[in-house]
C-alpha positions as CSV (number, residue, x, y, z in Angstrom):
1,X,0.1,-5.6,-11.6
2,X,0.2,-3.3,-14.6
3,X,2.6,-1.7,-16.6
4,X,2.9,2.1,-16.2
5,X,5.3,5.0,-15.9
6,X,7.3,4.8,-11.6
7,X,7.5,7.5,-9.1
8,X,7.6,7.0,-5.7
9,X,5.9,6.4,-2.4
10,X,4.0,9.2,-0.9
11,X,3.5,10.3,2.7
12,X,1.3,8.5,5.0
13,X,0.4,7.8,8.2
14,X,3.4,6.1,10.5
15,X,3.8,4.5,13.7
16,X,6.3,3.8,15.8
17,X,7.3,1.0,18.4
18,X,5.4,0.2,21.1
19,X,6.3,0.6,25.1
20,X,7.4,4.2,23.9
21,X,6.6,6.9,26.4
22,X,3.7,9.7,26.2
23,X,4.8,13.0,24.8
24,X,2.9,16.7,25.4
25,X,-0.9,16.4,24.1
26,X,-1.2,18.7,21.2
27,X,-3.2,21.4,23.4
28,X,-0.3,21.6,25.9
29,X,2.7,22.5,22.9
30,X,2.7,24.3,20.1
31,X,3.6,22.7,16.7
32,X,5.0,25.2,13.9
33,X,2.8,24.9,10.9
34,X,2.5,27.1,7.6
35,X,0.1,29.3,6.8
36,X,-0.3,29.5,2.7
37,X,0.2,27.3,-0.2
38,X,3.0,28.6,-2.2
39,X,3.3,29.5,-6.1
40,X,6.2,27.0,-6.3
41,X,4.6,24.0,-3.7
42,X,1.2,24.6,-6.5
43,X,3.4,24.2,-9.3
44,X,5.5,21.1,-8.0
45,X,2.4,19.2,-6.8
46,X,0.7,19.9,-10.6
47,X,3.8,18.4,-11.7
48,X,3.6,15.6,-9.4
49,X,-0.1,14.7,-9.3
50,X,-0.3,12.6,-12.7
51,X,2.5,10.9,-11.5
52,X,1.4,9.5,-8.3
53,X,-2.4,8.5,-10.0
54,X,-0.2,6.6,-12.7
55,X,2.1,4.8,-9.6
56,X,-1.2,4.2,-7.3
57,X,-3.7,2.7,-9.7
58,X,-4.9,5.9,-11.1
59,X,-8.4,7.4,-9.7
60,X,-11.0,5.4,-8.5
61,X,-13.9,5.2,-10.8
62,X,-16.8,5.0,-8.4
63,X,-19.2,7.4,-6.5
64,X,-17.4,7.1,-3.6
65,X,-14.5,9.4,-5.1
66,X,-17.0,12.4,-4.3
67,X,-17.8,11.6,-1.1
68,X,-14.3,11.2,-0.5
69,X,-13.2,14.5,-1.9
70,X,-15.8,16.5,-0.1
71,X,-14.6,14.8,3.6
72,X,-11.3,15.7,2.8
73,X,-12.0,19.0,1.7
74,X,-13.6,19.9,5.1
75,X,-10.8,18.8,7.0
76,X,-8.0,20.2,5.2
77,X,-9.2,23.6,5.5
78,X,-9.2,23.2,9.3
79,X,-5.2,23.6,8.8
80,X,-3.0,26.6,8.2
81,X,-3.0,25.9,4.5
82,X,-5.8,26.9,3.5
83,X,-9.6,28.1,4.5
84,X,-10.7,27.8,0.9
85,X,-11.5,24.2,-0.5
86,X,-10.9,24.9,-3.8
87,X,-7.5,24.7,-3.2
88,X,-7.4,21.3,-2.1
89,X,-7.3,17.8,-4.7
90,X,-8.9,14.9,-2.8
91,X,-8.0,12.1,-4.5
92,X,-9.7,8.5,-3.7
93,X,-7.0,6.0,-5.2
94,X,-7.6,2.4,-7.2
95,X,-5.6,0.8,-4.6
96,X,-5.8,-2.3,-2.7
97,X,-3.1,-1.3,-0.4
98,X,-3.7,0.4,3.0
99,X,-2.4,3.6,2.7
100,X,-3.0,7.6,2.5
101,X,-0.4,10.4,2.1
102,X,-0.5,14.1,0.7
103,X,2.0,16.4,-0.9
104,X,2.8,19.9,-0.9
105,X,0.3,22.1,-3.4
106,X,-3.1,20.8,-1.4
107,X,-3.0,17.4,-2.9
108,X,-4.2,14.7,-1.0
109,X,-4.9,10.9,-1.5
110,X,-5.8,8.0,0.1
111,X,-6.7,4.2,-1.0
112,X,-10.0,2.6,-1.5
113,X,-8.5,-0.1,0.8
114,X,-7.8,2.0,3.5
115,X,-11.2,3.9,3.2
116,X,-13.0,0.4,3.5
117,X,-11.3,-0.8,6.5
118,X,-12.7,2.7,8.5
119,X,-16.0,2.8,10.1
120,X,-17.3,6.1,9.9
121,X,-16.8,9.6,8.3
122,X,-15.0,11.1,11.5
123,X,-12.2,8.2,10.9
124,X,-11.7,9.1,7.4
125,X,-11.5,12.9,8.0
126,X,-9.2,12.5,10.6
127,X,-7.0,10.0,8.5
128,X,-6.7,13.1,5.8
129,X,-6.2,15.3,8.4
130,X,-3.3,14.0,9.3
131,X,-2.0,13.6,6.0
132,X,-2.7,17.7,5.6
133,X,-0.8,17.9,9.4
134,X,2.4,16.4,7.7
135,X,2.3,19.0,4.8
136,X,1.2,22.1,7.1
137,X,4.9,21.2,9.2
138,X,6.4,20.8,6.8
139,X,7.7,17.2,8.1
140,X,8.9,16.7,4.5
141,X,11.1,19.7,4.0
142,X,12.6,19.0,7.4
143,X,13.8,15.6,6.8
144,X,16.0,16.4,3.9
145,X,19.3,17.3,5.6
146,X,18.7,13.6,7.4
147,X,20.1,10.1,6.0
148,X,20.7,8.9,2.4
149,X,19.3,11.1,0.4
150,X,17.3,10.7,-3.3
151,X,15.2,13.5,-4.8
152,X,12.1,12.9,-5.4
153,X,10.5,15.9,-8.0
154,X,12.8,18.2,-6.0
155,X,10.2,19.0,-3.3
156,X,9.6,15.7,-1.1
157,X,12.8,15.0,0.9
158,X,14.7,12.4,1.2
159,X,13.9,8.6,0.7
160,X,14.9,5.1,1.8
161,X,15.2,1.9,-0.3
162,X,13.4,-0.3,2.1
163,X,14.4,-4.3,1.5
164,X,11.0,-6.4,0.7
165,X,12.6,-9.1,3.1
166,X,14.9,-7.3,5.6
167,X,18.3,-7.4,3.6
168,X,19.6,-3.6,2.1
169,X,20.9,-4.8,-0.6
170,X,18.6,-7.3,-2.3
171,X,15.8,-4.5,-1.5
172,X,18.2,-2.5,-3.5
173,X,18.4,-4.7,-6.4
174,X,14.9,-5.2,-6.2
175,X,13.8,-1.7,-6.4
176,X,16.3,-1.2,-9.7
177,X,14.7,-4.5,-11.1
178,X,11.5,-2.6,-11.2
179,X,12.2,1.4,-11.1
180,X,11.0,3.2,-8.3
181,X,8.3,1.2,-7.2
182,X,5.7,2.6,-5.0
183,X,6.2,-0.2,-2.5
184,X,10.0,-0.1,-2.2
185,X,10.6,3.9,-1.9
186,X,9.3,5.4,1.1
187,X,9.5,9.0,3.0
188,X,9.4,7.7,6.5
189,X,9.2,10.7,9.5
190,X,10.4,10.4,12.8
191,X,8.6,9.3,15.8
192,X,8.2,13.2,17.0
193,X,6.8,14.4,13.3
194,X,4.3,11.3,13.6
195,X,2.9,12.5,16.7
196,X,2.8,15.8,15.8
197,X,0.8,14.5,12.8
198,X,-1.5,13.2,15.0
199,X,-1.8,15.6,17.5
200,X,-2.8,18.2,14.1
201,X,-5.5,15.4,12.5
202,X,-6.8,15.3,16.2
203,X,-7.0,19.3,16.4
204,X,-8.4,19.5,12.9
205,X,-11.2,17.0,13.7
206,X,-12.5,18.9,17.2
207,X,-12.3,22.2,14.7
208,X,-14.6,20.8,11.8
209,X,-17.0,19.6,14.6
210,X,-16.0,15.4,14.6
211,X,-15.8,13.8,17.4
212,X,-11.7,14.1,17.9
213,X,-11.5,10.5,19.6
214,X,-11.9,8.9,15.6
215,X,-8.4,8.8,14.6
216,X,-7.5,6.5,17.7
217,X,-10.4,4.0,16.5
218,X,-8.6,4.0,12.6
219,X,-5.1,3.5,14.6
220,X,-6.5,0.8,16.2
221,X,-8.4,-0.9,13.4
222,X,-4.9,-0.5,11.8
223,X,-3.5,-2.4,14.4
224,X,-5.7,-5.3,14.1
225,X,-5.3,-5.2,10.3
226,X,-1.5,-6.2,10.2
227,X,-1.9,-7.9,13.0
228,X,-4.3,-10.2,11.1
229,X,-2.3,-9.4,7.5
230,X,0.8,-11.4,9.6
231,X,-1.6,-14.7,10.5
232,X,-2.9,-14.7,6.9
233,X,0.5,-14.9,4.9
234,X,2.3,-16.8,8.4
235,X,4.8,-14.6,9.3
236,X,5.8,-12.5,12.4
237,X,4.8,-9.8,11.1
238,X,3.3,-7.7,8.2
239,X,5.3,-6.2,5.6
240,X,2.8,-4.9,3.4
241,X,3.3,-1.3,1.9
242,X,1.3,0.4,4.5
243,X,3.0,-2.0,7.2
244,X,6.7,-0.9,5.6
245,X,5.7,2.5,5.4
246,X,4.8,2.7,9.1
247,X,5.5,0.5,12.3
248,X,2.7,-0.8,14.0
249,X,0.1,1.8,15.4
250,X,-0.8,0.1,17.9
251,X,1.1,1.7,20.6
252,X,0.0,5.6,19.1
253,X,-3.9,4.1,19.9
254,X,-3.6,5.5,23.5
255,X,-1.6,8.6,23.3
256,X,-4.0,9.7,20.5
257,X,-7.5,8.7,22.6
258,X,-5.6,11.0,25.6
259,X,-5.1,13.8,23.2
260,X,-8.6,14.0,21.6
261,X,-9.7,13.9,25.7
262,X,-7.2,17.2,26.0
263,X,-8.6,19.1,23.1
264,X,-11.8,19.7,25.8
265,X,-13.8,18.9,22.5
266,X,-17.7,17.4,23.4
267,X,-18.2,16.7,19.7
268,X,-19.5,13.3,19.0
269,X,-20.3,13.6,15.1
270,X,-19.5,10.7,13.5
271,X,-21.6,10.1,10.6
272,X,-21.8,6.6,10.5
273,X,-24.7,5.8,8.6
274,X,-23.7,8.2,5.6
275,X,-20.2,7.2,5.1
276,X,-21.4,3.2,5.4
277,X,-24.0,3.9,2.8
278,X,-21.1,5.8,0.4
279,X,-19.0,3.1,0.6
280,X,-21.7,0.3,-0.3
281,X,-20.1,-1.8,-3.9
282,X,-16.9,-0.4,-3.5
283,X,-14.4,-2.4,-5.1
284,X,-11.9,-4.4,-2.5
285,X,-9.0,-6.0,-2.3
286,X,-7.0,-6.7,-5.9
287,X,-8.8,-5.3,-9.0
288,X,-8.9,-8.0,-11.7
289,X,-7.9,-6.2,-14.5
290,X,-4.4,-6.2,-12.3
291,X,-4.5,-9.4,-11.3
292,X,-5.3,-11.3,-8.3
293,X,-3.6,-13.0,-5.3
294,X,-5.7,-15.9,-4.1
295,X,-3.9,-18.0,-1.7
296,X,-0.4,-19.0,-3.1
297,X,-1.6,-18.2,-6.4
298,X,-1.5,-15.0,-8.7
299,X,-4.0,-15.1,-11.5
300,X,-4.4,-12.2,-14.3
301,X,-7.1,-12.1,-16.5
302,X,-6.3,-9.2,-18.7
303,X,-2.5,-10.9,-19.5
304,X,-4.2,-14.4,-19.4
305,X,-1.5,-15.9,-17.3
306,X,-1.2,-17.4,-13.8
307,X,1.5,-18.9,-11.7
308,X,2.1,-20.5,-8.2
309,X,4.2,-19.2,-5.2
310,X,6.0,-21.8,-2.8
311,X,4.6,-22.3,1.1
312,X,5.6,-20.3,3.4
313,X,6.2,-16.8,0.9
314,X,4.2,-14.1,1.3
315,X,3.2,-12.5,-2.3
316,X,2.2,-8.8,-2.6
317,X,0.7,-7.1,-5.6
318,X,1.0,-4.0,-6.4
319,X,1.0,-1.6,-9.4
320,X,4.7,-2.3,-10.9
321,X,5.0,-6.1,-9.9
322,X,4.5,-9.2,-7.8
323,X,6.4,-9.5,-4.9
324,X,7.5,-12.8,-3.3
325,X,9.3,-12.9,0.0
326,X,10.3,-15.6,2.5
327,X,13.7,-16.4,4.5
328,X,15.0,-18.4,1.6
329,X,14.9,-15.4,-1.2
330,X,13.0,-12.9,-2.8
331,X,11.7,-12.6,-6.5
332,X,9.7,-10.3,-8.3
333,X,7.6,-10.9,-11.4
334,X,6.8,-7.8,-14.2
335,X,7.4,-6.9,-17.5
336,X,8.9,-4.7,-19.9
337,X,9.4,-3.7,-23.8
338,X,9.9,-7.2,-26.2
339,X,10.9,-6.8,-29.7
340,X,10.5,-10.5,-30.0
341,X,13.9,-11.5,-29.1
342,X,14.1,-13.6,-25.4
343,X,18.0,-13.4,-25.0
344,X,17.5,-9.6,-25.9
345,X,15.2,-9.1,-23.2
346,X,16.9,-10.8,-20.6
347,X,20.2,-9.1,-21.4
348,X,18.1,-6.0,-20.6
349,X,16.6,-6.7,-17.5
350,X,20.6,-7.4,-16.1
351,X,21.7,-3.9,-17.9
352,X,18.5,-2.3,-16.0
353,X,20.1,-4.0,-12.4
354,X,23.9,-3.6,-13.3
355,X,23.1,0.2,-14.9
356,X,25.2,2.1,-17.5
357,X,28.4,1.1,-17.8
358,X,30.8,-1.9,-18.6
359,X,28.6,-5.0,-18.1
360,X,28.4,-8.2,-20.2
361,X,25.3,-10.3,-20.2
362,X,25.1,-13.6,-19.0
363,X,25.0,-16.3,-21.4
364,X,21.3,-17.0,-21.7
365,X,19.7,-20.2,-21.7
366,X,16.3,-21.6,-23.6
367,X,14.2,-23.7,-22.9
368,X,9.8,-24.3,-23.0
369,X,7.8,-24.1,-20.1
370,X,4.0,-25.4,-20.1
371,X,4.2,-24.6,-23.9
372,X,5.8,-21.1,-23.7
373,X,8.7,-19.9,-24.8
374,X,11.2,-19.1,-22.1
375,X,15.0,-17.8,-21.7
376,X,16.9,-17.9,-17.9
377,X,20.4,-16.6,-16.8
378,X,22.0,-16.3,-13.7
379,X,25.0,-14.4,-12.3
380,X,27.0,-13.5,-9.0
381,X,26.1,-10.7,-7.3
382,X,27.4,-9.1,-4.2
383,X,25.5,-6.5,-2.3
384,X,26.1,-3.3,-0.5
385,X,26.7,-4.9,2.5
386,X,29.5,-7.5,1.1
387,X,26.5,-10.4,0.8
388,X,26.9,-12.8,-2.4
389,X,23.8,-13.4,-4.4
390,X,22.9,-15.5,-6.8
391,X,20.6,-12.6,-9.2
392,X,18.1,-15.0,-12.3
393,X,15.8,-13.4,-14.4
394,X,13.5,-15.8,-15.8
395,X,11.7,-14.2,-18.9
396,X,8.3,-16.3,-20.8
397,X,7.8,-15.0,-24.3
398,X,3.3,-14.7,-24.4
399,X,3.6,-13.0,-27.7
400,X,5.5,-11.5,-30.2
401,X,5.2,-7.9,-28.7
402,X,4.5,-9.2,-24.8
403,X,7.2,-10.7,-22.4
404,X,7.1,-10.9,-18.9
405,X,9.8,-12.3,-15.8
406,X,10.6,-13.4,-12.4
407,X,13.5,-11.6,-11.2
408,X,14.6,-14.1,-8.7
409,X,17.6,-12.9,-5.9
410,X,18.6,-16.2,-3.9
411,X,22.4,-16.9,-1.3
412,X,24.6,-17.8,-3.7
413,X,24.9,-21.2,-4.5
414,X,21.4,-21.5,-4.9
415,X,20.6,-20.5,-8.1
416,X,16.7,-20.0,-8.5
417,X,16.6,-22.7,-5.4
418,X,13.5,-22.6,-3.6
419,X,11.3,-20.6,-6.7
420,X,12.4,-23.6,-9.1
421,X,8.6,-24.6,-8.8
422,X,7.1,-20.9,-9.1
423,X,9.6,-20.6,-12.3
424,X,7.9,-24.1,-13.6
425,X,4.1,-23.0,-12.8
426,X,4.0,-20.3,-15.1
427,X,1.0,-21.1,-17.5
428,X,-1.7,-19.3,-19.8
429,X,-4.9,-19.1,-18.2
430,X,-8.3,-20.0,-20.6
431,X,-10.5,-17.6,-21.3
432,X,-13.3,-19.7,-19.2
433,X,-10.8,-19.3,-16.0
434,X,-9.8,-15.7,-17.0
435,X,-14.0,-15.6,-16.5
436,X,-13.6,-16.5,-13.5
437,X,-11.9,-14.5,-11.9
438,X,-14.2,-12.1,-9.8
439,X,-14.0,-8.3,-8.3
440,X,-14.5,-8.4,-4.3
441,X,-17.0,-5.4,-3.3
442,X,-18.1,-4.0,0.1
443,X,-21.5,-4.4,0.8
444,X,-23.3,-2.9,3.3
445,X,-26.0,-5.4,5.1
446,X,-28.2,-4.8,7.8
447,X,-28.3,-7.5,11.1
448,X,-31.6,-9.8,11.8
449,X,-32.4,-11.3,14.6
450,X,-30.3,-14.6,14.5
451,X,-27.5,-13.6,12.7
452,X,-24.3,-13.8,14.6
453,X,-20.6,-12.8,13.9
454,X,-20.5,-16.4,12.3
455,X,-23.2,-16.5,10.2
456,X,-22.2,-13.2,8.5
457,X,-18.4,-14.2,8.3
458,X,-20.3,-17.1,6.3
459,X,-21.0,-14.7,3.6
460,X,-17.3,-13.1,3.2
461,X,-15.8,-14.0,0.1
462,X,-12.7,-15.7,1.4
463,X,-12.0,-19.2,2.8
464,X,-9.5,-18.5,5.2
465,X,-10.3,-16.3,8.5
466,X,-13.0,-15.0,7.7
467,X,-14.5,-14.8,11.2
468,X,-10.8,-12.4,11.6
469,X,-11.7,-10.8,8.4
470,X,-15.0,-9.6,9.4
471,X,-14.5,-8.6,12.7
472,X,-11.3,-6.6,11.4
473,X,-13.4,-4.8,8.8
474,X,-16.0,-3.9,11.2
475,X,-14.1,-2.9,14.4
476,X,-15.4,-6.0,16.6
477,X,-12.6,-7.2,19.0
478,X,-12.6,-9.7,21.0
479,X,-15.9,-11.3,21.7
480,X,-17.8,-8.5,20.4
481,X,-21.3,-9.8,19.2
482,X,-23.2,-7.8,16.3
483,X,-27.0,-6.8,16.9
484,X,-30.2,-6.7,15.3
485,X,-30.7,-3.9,13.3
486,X,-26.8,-3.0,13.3
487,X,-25.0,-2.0,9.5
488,X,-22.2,-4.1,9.2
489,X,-19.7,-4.6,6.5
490,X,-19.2,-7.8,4.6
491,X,-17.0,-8.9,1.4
492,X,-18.6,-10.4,-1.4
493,X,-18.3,-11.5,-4.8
């Protein structure tokens, strides 16, 4: 979590329920597509580019972000967009969320996180490619006349305030607690739109010479990833951004392994070995100087505080704020301007919920929590869809100029209820645990004789699953043994 200027969610790669049936392969229909860029999409997705860095992280630092650029460059200008690659932005994000998306103008972006879970260059590409398939339709443009409706920079369609725990209207709340967050607003297609973003990543990858079959392999590593998200924080299922963004792909693995079989393509290109060897000490999961999740805890060195989450919530960082969510409420933890005043700023964060208009601020209580300074107040909220809720903001005074709160949405009657403990952990860390606190990276080992899926999950940096973990990262279902003399992926410190 940092503090920076909101926009919204991008585009990105959806799925949609399993059991659905089969539709045309992409070599038996015809999907509309544009053929230019035009003056006004350039000058909208100029406007929009800074925006979305500042929302996702901002750029990612490292060497991959060339290697990145120049795989997505030679897939987009497989599309009707373009055939010069100057005209597209790849953009590798600082993002520990699973995701990719592009916007009209030839911009196109996709996470470090999602980059590390793929196995090979012919996945990424065709990962961008449909990204550049959603933009070429013009899937954006169409969905405007559909649903609610919020503009987003006047050029990306409608969007829909998605709940962090299922409920409309605490979602709601939540997303007004924070701004538009990245992991509350999302631009969701329909189930045709998706497949015709496949079908267009798969057409672009037998054009560019991959083999075309590589986009069902990231669709199923996908799969297994928030499959294995749902057993790490114990729920039913994952509701990471990514995960909210788009249903489970599992049930698209199938349909888009048929597809790549229609396109009569005998490319097998891959590139295994060069986009493992890119990828080598590229920074995973949370970066530190945004804080870190580990287990039920969130730790941030750079703001020197830490804090606890209950059993059973799931907790999601992201750029604007923690997320906490279980069946028993939802809270979120950021910050915001202090002049030095904790009634002040609590009266604020209700005015930035309520909006403009007649409201009167709660009456604010003080009290000191492990040595900080701290201010609560709660009040009666009822939501969209008639529910009562009991809405706290929880503020902690760190400085004179730095403030920062839980904004805690519980049934009414409960007050802060089942986040009275998180509310109490909240704590300065030392600097000797802030030192602590250590970057994951990818690295890129090579099997021995001996070594076994064991042995290597050994080395993951993680305590729990890491046997899931490593076969996850490195496309190993089932039983699958590694062998000597095979690259494989690991997580270290």
């Amino acid at each position: 979590m940092k503090l920076s200027p909101f926009i919204m969610s991008g585009i990105a790669i959806a799925a949609v329920a399993a059991g659905t049936s089969r539709q045309a392969s992409s070599q038996q229909r015809e999907i509309r597509t544009v053929s230019s860029i035009s003056p006004q999409e350039r000058q909208e997705g100029a406007k929009a580019h800074p925006q979305l860095l500042a929302e996702f992280g901002g750029l990612y630092a490292g060497p991959q972000a060339a290697y990145v650029t120049s795989v997505g460059r030679r897939i987009a200008v497989q599309s009707s967009l373009s055939g010069s690659q100057s005209d597209f932005t790849v953009s590798l994000l600082n993002s520990s969320v699973n995701n990719a998306f592009a916007i009209p103008g030839g911009y196109i972006y996709v996470t470090r996180q999602l980059t590390a879970l793929m196995n090979n260059e012919a996945e990424l590409a065709g990962v961008l490619g449909h990204e550049v398939g959603h933009v070429a339709a013009q899937h954006g443009k169409r969905r405007q006349d559909a649903a609610q409706r919020n503009s987003i920079l006047g050029v990306l369609g409608q969007v829909l305030v998605g709940a962090v725990a299922g409920d409309g209207a605490l979602g709601g709340l939540l997303q007004k607690g924070i701004g538009t967050g990245s992991q509350l607003l999302t631009l969701r297609f329909s189930r045709a739109q998706e497949y015709e973003a496949d079908d267009l990543g798969i057409r672009y990858l037998a054009k560019a010479g991959y083999d075309p079959r590589a986009l069902s392999d990231t669709l199923a590593s996908l799969a297994a990833q928030n499959a294995l998200d749902a057993r790490v924080k114990g729920t039913q299922s994952s509701v990471p951004a990514w995960a909210s963004t788009h249903p489970d792909p599992a049930s698209r693995v199938t349909r888009a392994l048929d597809n790549a079989r229609a396109t009569g393509s005998t490319a097998t290109l891959r590139n295994a070995d060069a986009f493992l060897t890119a990828i080598d000490g590229m920074l995973y999961g949370d970066d530190p100087r945004e804080g870190v999740v580990d287990g039920n805890r969130f730790l941030h060195p750079a703001f020197r505080l830490k804090f606890t989450v209950p059993q059973g919530f799931a907790m999601e960082n992201s750029t604007e704020a923690v997320t906490v969510s279980g069946s028993q409420g939802q809270a979120q933890f950021t910050g915001g301007g202090y002049g030095g005043d904790l009634s002040t700023y609590v009266g604020a964060a209700f005015r930035k919920l309520a909006g403009e208009g007649g409201f009167t601020p709660p009456q604010v209580q003080r009290t000191t929590v492990n040595g900080l300074p701290a201010a609560f107040a709660t009040v009666r909220a009822t939501g969209s869809n008639g529910t009562a809720l009991d809405v706290t903001v929880f503020a902690y005074e760190f400085s004179r100029s730095s403030a920062y709160h839980f904004l805690v949405m519980t049934p009414a009657g409960s007050g802060i209820g089942p986040f009275s403990t998180m509310v109490q952990s909240m704590a300065r860390m030392t600097q000797a645990e802030a030192d602590k606190v250590k970057a994951r990276r990818v690295r890129l080992v090579t099997v021995r004789p001996g070594d076994t899926v064991g042995s290597l999950a050994g080395r993951m940096a993680y305590a729990d699953y890491p046997v899931e973990r490593f076969r996850v990262l490195n496309a190993l279902p089932g039983n699958a043994a590694v062998r000597p003399g095979q690259r494989v992926k690991i997580v270290t410190y």
